[in-house]
VEXDREN-2710 file (C-alpha; in Angstrom, 1 decimal):
% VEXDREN-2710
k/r/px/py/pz
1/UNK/-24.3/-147.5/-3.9
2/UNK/-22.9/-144.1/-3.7
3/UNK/-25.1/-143.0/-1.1
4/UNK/-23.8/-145.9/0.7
5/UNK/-20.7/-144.1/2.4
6/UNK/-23.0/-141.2/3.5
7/UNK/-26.0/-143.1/4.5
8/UNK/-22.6/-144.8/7.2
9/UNK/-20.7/-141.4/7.8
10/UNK/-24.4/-140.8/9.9
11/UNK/-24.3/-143.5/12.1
12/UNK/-23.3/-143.8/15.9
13/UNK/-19.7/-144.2/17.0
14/UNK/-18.9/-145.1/20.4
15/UNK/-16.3/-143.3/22.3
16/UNK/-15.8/-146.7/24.7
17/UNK/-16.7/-149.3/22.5
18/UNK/-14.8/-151.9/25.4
19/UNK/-18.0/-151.3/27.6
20/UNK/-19.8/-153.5/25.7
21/UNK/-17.5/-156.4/27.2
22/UNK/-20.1/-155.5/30.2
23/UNK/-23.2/-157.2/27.9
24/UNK/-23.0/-160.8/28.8
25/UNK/-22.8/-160.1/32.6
26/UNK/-26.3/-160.9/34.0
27/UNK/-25.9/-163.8/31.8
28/UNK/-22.3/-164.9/33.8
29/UNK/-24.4/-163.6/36.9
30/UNK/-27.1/-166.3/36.3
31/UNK/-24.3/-168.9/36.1
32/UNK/-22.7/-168.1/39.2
33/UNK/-23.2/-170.7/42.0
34/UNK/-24.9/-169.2/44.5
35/UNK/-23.2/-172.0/47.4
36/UNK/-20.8/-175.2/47.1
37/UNK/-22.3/-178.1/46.7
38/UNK/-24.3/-180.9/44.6
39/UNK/-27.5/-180.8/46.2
40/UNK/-30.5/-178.6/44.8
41/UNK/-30.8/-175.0/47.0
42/UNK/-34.2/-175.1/48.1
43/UNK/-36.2/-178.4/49.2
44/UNK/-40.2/-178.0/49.0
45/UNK/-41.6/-181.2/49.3
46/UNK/-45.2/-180.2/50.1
47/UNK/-44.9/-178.4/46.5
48/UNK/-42.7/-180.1/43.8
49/UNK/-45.3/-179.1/40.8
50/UNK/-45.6/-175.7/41.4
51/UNK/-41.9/-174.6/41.4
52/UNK/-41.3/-177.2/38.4
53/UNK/-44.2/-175.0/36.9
54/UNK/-41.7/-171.7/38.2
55/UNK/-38.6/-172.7/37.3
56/UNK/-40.0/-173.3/33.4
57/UNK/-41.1/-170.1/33.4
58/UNK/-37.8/-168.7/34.4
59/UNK/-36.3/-170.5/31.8
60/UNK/-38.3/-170.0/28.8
61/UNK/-38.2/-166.8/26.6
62/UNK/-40.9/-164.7/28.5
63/UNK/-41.3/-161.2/26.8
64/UNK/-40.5/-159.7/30.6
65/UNK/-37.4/-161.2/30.1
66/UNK/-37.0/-159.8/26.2
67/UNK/-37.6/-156.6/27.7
68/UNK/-35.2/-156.7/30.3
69/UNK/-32.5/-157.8/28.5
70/UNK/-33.2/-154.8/25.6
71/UNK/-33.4/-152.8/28.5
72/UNK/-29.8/-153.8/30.0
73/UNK/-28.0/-153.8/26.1
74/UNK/-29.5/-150.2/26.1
75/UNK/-27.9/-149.3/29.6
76/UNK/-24.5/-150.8/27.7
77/UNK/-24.9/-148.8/24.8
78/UNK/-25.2/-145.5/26.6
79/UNK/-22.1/-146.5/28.7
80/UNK/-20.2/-147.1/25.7
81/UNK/-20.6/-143.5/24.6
82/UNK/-22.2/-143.1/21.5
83/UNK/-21.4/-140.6/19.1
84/UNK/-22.3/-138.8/16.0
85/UNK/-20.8/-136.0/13.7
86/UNK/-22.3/-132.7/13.9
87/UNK/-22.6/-130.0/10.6
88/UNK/-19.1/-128.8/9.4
89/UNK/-17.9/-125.7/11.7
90/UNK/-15.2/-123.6/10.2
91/UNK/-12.8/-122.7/13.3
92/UNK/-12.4/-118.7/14.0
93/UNK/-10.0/-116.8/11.2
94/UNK/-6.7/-115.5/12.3
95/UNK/-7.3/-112.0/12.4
96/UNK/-5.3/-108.4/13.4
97/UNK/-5.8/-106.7/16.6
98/UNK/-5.4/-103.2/15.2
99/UNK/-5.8/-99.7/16.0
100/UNK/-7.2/-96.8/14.1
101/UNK/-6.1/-93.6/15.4
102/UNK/-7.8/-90.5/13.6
103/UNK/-7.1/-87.0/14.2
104/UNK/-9.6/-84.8/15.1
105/UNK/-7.4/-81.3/15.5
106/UNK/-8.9/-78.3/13.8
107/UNK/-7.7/-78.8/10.3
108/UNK/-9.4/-81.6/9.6
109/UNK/-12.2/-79.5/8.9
110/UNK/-11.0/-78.3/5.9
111/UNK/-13.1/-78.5/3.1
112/UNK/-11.0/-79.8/0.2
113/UNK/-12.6/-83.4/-0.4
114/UNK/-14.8/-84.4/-3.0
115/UNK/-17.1/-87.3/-1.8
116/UNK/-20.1/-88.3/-4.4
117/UNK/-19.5/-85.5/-6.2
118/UNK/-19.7/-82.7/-4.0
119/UNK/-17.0/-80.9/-1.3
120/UNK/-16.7/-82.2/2.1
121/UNK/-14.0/-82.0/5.1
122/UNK/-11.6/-83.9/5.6
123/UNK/-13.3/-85.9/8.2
124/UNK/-16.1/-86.6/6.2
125/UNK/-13.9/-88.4/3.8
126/UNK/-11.9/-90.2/6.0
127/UNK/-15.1/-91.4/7.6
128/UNK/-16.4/-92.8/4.4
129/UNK/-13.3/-94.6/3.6
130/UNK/-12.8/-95.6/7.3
131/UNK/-16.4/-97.5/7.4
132/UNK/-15.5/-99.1/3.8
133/UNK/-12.0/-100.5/5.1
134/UNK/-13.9/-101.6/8.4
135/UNK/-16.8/-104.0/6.2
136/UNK/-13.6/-105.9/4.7
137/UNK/-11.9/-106.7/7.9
138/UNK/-14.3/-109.2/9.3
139/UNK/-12.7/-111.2/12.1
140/UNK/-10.3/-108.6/13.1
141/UNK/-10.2/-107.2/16.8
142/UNK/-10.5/-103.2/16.0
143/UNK/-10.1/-100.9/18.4
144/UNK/-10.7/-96.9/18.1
145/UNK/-9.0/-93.4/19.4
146/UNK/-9.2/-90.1/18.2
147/UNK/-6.5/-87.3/19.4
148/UNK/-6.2/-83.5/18.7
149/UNK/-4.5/-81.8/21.8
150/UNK/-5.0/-85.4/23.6
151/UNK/-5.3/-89.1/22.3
152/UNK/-8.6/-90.8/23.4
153/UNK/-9.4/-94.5/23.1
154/UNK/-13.2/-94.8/22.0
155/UNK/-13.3/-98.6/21.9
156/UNK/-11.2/-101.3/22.9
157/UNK/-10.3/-103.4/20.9
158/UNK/-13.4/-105.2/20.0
159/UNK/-15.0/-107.5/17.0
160/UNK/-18.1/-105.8/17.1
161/UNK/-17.1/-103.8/14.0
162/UNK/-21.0/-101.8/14.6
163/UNK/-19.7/-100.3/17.5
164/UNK/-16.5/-98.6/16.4
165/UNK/-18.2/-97.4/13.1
166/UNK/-21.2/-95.9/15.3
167/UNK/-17.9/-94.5/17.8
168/UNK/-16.2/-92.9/14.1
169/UNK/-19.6/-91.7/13.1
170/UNK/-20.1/-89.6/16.2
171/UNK/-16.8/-88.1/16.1
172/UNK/-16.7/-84.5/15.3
173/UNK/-13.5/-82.0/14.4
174/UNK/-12.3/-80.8/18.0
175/UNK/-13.7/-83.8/20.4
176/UNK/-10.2/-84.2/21.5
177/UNK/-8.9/-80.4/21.1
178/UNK/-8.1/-78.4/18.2
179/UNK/-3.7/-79.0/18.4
180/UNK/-2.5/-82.3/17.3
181/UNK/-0.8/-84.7/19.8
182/UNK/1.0/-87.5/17.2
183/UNK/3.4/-88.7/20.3
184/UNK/0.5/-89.4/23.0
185/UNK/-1.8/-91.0/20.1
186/UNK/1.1/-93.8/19.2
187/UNK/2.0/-94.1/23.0
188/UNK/-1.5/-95.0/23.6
189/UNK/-2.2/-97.1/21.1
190/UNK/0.9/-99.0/21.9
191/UNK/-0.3/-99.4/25.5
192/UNK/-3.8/-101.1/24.2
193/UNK/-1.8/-103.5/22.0
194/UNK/0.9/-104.6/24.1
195/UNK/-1.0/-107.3/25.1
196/UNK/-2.1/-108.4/22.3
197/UNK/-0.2/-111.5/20.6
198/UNK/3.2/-110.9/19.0
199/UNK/2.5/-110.1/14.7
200/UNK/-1.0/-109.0/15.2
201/UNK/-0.2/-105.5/17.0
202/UNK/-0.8/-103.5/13.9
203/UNK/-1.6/-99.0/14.2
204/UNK/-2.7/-97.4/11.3
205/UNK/-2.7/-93.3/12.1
206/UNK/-4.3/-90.8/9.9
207/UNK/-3.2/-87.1/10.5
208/UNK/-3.2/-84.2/8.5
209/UNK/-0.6/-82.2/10.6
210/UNK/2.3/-81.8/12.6
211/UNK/2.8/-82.5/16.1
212/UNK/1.7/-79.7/18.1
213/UNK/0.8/-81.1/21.5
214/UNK/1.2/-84.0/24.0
215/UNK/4.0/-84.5/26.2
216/UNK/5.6/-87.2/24.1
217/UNK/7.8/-86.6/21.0
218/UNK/6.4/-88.7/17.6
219/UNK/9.8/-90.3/17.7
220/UNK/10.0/-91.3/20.8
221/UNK/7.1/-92.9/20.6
222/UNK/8.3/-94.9/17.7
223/UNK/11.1/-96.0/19.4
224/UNK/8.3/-97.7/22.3
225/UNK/5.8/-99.1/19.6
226/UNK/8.9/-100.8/17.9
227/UNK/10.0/-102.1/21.6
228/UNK/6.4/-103.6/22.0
229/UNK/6.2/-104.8/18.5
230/UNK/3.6/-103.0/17.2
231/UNK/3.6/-102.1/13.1
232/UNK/2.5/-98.8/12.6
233/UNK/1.4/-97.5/9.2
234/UNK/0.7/-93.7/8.7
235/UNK/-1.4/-92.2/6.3
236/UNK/-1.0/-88.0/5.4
237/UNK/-4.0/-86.9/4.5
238/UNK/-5.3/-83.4/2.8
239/UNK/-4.6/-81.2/0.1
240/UNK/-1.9/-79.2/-0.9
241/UNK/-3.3/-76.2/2.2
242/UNK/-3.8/-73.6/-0.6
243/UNK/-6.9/-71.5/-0.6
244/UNK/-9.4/-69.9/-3.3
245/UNK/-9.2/-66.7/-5.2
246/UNK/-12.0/-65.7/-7.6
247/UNK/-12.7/-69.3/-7.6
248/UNK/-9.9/-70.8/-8.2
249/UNK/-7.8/-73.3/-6.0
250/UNK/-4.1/-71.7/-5.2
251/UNK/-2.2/-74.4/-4.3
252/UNK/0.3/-73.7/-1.0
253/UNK/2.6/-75.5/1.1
254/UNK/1.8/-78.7/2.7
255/UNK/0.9/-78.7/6.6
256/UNK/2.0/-81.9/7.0
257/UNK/5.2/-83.2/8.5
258/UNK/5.7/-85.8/5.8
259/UNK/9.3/-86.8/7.3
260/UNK/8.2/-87.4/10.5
261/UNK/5.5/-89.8/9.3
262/UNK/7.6/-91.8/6.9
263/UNK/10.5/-92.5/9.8
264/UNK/7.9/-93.4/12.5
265/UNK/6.5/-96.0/9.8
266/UNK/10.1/-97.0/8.8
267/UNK/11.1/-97.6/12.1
268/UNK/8.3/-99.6/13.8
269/UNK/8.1/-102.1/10.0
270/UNK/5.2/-100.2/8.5
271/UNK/4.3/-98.1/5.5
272/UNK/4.1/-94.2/5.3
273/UNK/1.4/-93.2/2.5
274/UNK/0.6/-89.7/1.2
275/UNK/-3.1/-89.1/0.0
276/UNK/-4.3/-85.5/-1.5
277/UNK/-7.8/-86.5/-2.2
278/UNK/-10.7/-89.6/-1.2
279/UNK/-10.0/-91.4/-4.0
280/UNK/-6.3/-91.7/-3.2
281/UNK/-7.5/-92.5/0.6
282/UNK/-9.5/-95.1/-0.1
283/UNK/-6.8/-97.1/-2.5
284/UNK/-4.3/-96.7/0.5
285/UNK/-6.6/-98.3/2.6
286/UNK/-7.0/-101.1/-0.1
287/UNK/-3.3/-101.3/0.0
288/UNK/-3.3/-102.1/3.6
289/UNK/-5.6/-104.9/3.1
290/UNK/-3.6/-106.7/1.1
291/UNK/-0.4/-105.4/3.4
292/UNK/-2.5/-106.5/6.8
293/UNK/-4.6/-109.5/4.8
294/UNK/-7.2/-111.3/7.2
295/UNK/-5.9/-115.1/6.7
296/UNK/-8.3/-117.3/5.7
297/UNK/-10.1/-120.0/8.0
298/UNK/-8.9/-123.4/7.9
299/UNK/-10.4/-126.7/6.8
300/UNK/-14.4/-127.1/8.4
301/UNK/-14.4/-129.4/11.4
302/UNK/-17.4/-131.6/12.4
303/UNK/-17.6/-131.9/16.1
304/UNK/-19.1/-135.2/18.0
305/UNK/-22.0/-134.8/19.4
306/UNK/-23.1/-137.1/22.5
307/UNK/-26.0/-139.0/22.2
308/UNK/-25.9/-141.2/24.9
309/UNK/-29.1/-139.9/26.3
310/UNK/-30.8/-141.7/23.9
311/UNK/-30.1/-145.0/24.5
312/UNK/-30.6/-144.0/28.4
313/UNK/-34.1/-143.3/27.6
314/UNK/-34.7/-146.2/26.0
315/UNK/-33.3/-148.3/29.0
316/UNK/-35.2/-146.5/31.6
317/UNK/-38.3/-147.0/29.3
318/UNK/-38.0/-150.6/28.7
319/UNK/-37.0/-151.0/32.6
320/UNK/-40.6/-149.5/33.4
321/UNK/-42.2/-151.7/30.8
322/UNK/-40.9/-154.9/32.6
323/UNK/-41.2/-154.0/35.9
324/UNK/-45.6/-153.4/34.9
325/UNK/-45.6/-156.4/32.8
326/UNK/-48.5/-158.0/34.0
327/UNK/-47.2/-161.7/33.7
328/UNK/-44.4/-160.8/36.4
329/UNK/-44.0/-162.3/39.4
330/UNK/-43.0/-161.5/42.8
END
């Protein structure tokens, strides 16, 4: 008994179940008077026996006729639509359209990260965090640009998540010119999402300098992302900019314009964050994942399939089947 209910959830539906009004119809047909009057339609005298012998067989319950009639409740069912549930489908998530802009100016070749236990750059770092974030945001559209002395969009925004880690991997410290352009990286970045839908436009910039270059001021630039709606979150990332002596690590001032980073983010609704090593990168970018969360599908949906070609078949089959039946008649 309980696999009663799913044994019925796979039958047939039909999507016009009032077409089967349309079965009795050569039935009605054969009822219909084909002229007024009392009198039989056709007189043979020369021949009474042989269409008594004709109109029997019309009237019994030849297998011709069996097959016809199978044939025509067939025809009905197909018009009626028949219809069955398909596998579960769980719709498309609600994702981001977001931006990663990474700077590629000169000093992000620094070598003050540890990664795995030995020193890397700075972009070498970023990079390994970057493709970590990038595996958890399935379903988001991503898009890519890179700016030193220019901003350059890589990829559009895209959810082929391969392609902008391939486009990150290739990057190398001065594609886009050894100065730093913050301004012209958030201008176009805004200009890629402005299309996007309203809530989604999200920018997450990772510099580990000061505007140098571009012709458009950080600020400024702020003040249009806001406009458009776009949330930008900025990350500063490096070390403290000291340098070595005997072996030791002499710590120095910060090359990074800290204040200018945490206004543009306070402005346009987004977070300013400060990281000094990978480790620290890579829990900001966990942060952000929880700030920019990838909401979850809705409830599966089972779509209807057709299967009215079935029923079709079998009509046209049975159809053939009378019309070679060797007892018929012309």
């Amino acid at each position: 008994m309980d696999r009663l209910p799913a044994l019925l959830s796979g039958l047939p539906e039909f999507a016009w179940p009032w077409l089967w009004l349309a079965a009795p119809l050569p039935l009605l047909m054969g009822l219909w008077p084909l002229r007024a009057g009392s009198g039989p339609a056709l007189r043979v005298p020369w021949a009474p026996a042989r269409l008594q012998v004709t109109a029997a067989r019309r009237r019994g319950a030849s297998l011709r006729t069996l097959l016809l009639w199978l044939g025509w409740l067939c025809l009905c069912a197909a018009a009626a639509r028949p219809q069955q549930l398909g596998e579960p489908v769980e719709p498309p998530r609600q994702a981001r359209q977001m931006m990663l802009a990474v700077d590629l100016s000169g000093s992000m070749s620094e070598d003050d990260m540890q990664l795995g236990g030995r020193v890397v750059d700075r972009l070498t770092a970023a990079k390994a965090v970057l493709a970590d974030f990038l595996d958890r945001r399935e379903g988001d559209s991503i898009g890519l640009l890179v700016f030193g002395q220019r901003a350059y969009a890589l990829t559009p925004l895209t959810r082929d998540r391969a392609s902008v880690r391939a486009q990150l991997r290739d990057s190398v410290v001065g594609l886009a010119g050894r100065e730093t352009a913050l301004g012209d990286a958030i201008a176009l970045a805004v200009k890629r999402l402005r299309e996007q839908p309203e809530g989604q436009r999200v920018l997450i910039l990772l510099t580990d300098g000061v505007n140098t270059a571009g012709v458009l001021d950080p600020l400024k630039a702020a003040e249009l992302a806001k406009a458009e709606g776009v949330r930008v979150h900025t990350i500063a990332f490096g070390g403290s900019g000291g340098f070595s002596l005997f072996g030791l690590q002499v710590p120095g001032e910060d090359q990074i314009d800290e204040d200018t980073l945490a206004r543009i983010a306070s402005d346009t609704g987004g977070r300013f964050f400060r990281a000094r090593d990978t480790g620290e990168l890579a829990g900001i970018y966990a942060e952000l994942d929880r700030l920019e969360p990838v909401r979850s599908a809705g409830p599966a949906l089972r779509p209807r399939l057709e299967r009215y070609a079935w029923p079709l078949a079998a009509a046209l089959l049975l159809g053939l089947l009378a019309l070679a039946w060797p007892g018929r008649r012309r």
